[in-house]
C-alpha positions in Angstrom: 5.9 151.9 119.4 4.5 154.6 121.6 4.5 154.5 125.4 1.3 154.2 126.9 1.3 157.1 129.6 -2.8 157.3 130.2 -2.4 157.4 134.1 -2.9 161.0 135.9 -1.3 160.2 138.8 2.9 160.1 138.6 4.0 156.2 137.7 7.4 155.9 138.4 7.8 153.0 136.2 5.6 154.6 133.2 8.5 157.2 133.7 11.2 154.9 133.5 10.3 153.9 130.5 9.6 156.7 128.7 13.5 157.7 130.1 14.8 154.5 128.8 13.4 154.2 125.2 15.2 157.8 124.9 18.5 156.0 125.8 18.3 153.8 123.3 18.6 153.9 119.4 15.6 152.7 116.7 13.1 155.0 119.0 10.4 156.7 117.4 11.4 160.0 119.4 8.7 161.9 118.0 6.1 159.6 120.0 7.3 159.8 123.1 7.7 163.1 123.4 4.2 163.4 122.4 3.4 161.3 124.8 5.1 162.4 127.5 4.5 165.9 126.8 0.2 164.7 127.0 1.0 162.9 130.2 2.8 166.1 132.2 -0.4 168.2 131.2 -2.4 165.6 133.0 -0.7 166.5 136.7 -0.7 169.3 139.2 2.1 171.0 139.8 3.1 169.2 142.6 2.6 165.8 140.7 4.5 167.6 137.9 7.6 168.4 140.2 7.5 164.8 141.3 7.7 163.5 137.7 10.4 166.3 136.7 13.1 164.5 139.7 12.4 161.3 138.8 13.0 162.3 134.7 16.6 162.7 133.3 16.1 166.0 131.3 19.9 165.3 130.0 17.7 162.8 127.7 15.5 165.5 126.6 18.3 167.9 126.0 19.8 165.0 123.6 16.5 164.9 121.5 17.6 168.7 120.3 20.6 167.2 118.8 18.4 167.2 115.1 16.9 169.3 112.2 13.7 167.5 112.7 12.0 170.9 113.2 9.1 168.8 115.1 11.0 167.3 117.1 12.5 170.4 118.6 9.4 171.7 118.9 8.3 168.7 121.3 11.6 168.7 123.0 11.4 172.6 123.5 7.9 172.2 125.2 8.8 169.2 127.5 11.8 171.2 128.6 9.6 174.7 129.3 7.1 172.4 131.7 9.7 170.6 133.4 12.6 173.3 133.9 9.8 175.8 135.4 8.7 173.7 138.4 12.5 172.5 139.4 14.3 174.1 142.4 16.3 176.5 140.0 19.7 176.5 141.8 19.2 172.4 141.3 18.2 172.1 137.9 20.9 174.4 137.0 23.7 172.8 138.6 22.3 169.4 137.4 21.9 170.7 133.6 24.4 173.4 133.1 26.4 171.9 130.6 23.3 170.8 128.8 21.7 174.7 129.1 25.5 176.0 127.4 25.0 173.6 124.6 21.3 174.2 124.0 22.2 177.7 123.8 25.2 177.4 121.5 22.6 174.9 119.1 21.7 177.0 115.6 18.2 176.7 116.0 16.2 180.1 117.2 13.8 178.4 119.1 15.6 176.1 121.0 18.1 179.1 122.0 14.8 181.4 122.5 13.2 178.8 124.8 16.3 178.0 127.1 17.2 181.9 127.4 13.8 181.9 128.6 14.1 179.1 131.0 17.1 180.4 132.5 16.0 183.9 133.1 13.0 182.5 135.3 16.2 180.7 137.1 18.5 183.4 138.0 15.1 185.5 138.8 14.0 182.8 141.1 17.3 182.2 142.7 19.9 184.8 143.7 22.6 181.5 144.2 22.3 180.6 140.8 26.0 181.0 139.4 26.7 181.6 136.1 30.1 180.7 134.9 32.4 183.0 132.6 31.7 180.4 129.6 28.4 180.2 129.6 28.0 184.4 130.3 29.9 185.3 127.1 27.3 182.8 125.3 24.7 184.6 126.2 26.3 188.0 125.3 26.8 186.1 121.8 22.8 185.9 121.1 22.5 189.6 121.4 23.5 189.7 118.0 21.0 186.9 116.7 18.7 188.1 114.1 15.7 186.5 115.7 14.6 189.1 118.0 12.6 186.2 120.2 16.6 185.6 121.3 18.2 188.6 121.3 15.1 189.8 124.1 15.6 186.8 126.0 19.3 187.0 126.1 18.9 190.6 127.0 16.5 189.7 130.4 18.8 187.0 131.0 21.8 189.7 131.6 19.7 192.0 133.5 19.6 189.1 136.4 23.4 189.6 136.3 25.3 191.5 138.9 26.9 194.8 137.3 29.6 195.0 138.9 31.1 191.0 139.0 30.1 191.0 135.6 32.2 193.5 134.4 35.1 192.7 136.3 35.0 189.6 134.1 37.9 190.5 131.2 36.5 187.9 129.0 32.6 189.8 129.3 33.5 193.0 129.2 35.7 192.3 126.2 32.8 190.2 124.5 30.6 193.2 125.4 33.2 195.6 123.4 33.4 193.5 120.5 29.8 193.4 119.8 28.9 197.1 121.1 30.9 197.9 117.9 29.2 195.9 115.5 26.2 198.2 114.7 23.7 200.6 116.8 20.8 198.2 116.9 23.1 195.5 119.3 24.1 199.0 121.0 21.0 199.4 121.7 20.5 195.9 123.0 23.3 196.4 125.3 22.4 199.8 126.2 19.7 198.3 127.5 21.3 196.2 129.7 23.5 198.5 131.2 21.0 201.2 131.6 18.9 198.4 133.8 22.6 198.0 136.1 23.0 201.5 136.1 21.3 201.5 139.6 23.7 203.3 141.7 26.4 206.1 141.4 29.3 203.0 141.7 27.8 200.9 138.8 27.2 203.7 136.3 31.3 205.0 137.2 32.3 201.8 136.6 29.9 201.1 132.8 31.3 204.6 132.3 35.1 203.6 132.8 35.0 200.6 131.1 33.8 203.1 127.7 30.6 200.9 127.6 28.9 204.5 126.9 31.8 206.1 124.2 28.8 206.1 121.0 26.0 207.6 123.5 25.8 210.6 121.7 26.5 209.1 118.7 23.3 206.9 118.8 21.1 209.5 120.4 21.7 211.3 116.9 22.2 208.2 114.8 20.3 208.7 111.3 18.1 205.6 111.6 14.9 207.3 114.1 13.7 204.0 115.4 17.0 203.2 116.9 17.2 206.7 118.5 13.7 206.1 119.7 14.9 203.3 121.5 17.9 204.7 122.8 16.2 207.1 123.9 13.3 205.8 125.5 15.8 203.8 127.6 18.0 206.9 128.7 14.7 208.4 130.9 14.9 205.8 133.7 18.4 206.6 133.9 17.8 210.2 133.8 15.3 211.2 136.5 18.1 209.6 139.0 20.3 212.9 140.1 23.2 211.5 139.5 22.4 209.7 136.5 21.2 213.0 135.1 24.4 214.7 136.1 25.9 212.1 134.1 24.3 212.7 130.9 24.5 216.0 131.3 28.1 215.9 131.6 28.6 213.8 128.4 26.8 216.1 126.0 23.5 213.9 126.0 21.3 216.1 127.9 22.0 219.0 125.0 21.9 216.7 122.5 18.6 215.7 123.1 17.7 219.3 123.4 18.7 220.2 120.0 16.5 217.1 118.7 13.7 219.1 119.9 11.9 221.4 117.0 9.0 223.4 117.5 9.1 225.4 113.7 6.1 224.9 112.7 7.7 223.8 109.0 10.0 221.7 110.6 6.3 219.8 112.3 5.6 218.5 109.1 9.0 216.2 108.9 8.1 212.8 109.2 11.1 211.9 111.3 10.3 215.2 113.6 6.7 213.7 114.0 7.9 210.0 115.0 10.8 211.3 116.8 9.3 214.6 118.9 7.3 212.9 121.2 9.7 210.4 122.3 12.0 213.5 123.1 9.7 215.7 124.9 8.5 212.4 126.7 12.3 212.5 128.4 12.3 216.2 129.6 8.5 215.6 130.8 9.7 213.3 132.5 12.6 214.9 133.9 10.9 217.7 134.7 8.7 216.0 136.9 11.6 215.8 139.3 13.4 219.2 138.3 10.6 221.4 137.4 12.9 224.6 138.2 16.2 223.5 136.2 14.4 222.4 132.7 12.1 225.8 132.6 15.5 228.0 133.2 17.9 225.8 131.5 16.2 224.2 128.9 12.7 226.6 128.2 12.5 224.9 124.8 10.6 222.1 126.3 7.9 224.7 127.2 8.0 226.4 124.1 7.3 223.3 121.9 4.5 221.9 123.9 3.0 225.2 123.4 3.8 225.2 119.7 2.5 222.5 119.3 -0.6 222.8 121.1 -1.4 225.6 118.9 0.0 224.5 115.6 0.8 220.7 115.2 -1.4 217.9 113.9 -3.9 215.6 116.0 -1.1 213.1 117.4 1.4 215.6 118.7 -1.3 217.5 119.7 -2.1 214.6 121.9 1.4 213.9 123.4 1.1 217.8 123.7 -1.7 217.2 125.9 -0.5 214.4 127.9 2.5 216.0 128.7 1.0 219.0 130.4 -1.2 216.4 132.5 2.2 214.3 133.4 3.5 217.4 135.0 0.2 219.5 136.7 0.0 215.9 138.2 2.5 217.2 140.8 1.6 220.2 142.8 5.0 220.9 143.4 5.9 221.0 139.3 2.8 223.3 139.2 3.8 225.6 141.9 7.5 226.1 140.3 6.3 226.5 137.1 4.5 229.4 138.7 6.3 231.9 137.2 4.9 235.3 134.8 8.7 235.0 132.7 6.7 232.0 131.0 5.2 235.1 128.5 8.6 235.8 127.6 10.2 232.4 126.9 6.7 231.4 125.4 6.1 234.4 123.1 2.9 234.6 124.6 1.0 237.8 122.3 -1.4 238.4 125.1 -1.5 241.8 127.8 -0.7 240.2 130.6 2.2 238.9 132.3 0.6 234.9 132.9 2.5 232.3 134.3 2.8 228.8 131.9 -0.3 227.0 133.3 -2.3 230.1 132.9 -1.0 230.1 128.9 -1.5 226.2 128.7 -4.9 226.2 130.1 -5.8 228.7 127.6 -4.9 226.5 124.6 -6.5 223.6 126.7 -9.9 225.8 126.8 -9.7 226.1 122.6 -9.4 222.8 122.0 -11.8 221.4 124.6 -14.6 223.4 123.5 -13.9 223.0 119.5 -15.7 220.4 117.8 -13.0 217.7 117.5 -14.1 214.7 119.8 -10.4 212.8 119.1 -8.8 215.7 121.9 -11.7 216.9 123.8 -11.5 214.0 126.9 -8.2 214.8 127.3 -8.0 218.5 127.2 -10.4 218.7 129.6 -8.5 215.9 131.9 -5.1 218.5 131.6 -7.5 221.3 132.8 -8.6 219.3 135.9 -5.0 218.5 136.5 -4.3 221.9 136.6 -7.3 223.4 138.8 -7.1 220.0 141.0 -5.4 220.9 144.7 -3.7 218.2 146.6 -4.2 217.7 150.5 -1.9 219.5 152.4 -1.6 221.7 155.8 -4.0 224.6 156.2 -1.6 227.1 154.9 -0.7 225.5 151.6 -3.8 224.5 151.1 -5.1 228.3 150.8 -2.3 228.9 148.5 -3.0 226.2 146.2 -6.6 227.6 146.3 -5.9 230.6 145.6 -3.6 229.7 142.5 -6.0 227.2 141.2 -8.7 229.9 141.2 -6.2 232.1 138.9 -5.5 229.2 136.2 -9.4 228.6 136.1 -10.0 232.3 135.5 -8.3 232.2 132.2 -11.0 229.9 130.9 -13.1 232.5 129.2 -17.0 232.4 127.7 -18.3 230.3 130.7 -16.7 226.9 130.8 -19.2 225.4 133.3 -21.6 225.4 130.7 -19.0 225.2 127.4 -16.8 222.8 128.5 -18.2 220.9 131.8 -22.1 220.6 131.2 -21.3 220.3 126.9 -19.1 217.2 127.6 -21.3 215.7 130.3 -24.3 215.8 128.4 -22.7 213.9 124.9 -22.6 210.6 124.0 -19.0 209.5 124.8 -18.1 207.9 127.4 -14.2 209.2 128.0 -15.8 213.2 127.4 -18.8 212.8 130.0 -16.1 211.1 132.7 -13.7 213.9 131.7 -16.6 216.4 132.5 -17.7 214.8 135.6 -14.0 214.9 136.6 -13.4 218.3 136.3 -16.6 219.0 137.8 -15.5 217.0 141.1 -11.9 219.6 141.1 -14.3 222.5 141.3 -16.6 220.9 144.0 -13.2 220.5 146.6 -12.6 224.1 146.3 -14.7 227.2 147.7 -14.3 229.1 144.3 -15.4 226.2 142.3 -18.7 225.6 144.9 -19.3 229.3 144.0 -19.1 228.6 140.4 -20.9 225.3 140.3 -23.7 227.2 142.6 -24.1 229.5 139.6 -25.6 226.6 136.9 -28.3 224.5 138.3 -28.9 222.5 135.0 -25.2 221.2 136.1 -26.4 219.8 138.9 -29.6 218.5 137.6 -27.4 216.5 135.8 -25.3 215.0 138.4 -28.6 214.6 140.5 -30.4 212.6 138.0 -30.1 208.8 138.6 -30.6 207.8 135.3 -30.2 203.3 135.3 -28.4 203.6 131.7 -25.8 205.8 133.7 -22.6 203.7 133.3 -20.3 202.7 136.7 -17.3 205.6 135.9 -20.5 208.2 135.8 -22.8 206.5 138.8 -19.6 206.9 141.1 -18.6 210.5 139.7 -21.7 212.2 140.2 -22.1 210.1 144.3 -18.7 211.3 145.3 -19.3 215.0 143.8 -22.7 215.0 145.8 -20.5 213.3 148.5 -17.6 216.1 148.5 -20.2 218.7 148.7 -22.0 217.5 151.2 -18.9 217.3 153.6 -17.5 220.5 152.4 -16.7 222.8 155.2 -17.1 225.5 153.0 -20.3 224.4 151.0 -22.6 225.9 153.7 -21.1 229.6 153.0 -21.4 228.7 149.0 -23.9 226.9 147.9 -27.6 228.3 148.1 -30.1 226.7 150.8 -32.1 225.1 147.8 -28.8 223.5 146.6 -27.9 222.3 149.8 -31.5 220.6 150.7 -31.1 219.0 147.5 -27.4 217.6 148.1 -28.6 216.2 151.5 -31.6 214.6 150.0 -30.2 213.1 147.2 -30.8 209.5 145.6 -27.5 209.6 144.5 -26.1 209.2 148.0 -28.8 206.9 149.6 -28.3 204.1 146.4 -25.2 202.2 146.6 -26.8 199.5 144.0 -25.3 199.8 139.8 -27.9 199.2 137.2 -26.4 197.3 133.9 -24.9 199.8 132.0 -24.7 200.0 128.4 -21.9 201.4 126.2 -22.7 205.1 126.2 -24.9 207.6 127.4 -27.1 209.8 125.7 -28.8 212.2 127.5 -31.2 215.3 126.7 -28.5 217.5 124.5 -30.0 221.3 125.2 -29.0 223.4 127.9 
């Protein structure tokens, strides 16, 4: 027989005897999980805290004891509501021997579920304290096969503290054994350790307990998904200067580098394909804080985005892309990378002497005006990333002017009207945003006023207050009409017909959207 819990409201005794039937033997414990598990969705949360006090969840914790697959299922669910509202340093010290036990039980999801749980604990709840017992359980389910617990094992360890943690013999011994079963639970502890790595004192002390002896192993390890990982993991780890010094000093900075290929043969290796970008992804991203060091130390970097940008397929081509956009996000990168040796360690073929955003943005310039639409958007969002100047003091701000004017130069056959008006005018929404993007970088700069005063069918674009316009392209084309009109420079620049027209201007006096449809197709001639 089922108990009847139809009231919303918390009924102690309704409670009570839900509690007791679990107790006893000869009860249907499928029902009244059901039922109370239909009753706690009923309540608020504050109703639900109310009824999770009054409830023994050691009870609950028994109904796991069983193969019934159902059963653990209900038990599981009832758990998740009830755990998740308690006072966490409370429930824990109330129901630590029954969260050990539930994690020891053979069944994924009931070791899944309270892994969960508990991670919401200790991230709730800095006093929770985990006992040495229960610690090296956990460790255990990074080797479970069901990757539901292996993940939740692996948050749960990241809400441990580094450093008491591995003055525990027992962990750190647990951690060893395991670490040497295969690379994939490397990885998983990797991971871990990585996340404690916080601080010059923790990594000296992962690195002395030879937590890190198969790093270089793994970073070369024949299976590529598990060097992916590895990888991927290393790059928070890496833009910290001492955790760079630190892979540096162990041989994993120059291992990576040697993982990097720009032979064009070599481009058309599957594993080179799946396993390039993740590996230019780190040195992008360590360039970003050491612009300087990775163009004289490791120029290879350089040479296969450029490679590649010239030679590889569609999908490195992209990362290609988005690289070069990660790092002329930064106007420092861009202003170290200033440098006319870039010919030389690129093999640039051309006259001049060009610096490596002047080689880039030629590429860029190919492949934005080609016919591909897959690369156009964000070619032409790298080029805007490169002629885009920051604000800064006076000074700077005429040298950055004066640079970006020299990267925009290199974009030959007129790319107002081949790459900005082309890509505003087509119907795709990510090209036209692109175009009215890179439109907005020239309008900040006197140059680019001089250039955009030059094509009037531009601006009778960005004039036009067409209702299908959609939102990204209505607020483009008011804040370019916007920067111009409160240029300092724009006076000097623009002709008087352009001006009266700027100052005049729908665009500005409507603040109201229109319903916008999916894409834009406008009049395709110039």
């Amino acid at each position: 027989m089922s108990v009847d819990l139809t009231a919303v409201d918390v009924d102690t005794n309704l409670i009570a005897l839900a509690m007791h039937k679990l107790s006893i033997d000869n009860t249907n414990v499928t029902d009244v999980l059901t039922d109370c598990n239909i009753y706690l969705t009923k309540l608020n949360r504050c109703d639900l805290l109310k009824s999770a006090n009054l409830m023994d969840l050691n009870l609950i914790f028994d109904c796991l004891n069983t193969t019934d697959q159902t059963q653990i299922e209900m038990s599981c669910a009832l758990l998740q509501k009830l755990l998740s509202v308690l006072q966490p340093n409370h429930a824990f010290n109330k129901y630590s021997a029954s969260i050990e036990r539930a994690i020891h039980h053979p069944n994924d999801t009931v070791k899944s579920t309270i892994l969960s749980e508990l991670e919401k604990m200790l991230a709730n709840d800095n006093n929770v304290d985990i006992q040495v017992d229960l610690a090296c359980t956990i460790v255990d389910c990074l080797t479970s096969s069901d990757m539901t617990v292996s993940y939740n094992a692996v948050k749960c360890l990241k809400r441990f503290q580094s450093v008491e943690t591995l003055s525990s013999i027992p962990i750190l011994s647990k951690l060893q054994i395991i670490m040497a079963v295969d690379a994939k639970i490397r990885t998983r502890v990797y991971d871990i350790l990585i996340h404690w790595a916080k601080s010059v004192d923790a990594l000296a002390l992962i690195s002395s307990k030879g937590l890190f002896t198969n790093l270089v192993k793994d970073i070369t390890y024949p299976d590529v998904m598990m060097q992916m990982v590895t990888i991927q993991m290393l790059i928070p780890l890496s833009i910290t200067e001492y955790g760079f010094d630190y892979l540096n000093s162990i041989g994993i900075i120059s291992g990576l580098y040697r993982l990097l290929s720009s032979n064009p043969k070599e481009l058309d290796d599957p594993s080179v394909v799946i396993l390039n970008p993740i590996v230019l992804e780190f040195f992008i991203k360590v360039t970003q804080v050491r612009p300087l060091f990775i163009f004289t130390t490791y120029p290879k970097v350089f040479v296969v985005i450029y490679e590649v940008l010239k030679e590889g397929d569609d999908s490195l081509v992209g990362v290609a892309i988005n690289a070069i956009s990660t790092l002329a996000s930064s106007w420092e990168c861009k202003m170290l990378l200033d440098n006319p040796s870039a010919s030389t360690i690129l093999h640039y073929d051309g006259d001049d002497e060009l610096d490596i955003w002047s080689i880039f943005i030629i590429e860029l310039n190919r492949i934005a005006t080609s016919t591909k639409t897959e690369l156009k958007a964000g070619a032409i969002q790298a080029i805007t990333k490169i002629i885009q100047i920051e604000n800064g003091e006076l000074s700077s701000r005429s040298d950055m002017i004066e640079r970006t004017k020299k990267w925009y130069k290199q974009l030959k056959d007129n790319p107002l009207k081949n790459i900005v008006h082309a890509s505003c005018i087509v119907p795709f929404l990510n090209i036209q945003q692109a175009g009215y993007e890179m439109l907005q970088a020239l309008a900040e700069q006197p140059w680019g006023q001089e250039e955009i005063n030059k094509c009037s069918t531009l601006l009778d674009l960005v004039f036009k207050d067409c209702p299908k316009d959609p939102i990204p392209i209505k607020d483009l084309k008011k804040m370019i009409i916007k920067t111009l009109l409160e240029s300092n420079t724009s006076k000097n620049t623009m002709s008087e017909e352009l001006l009266f027209r700027i100052q005049h201007s729908e665009a500005i006096k409507s603040n109201e959207h229109a319903p916008q449809p999916d894409v834009l197709v406008e009049n395709m001639s110039i």
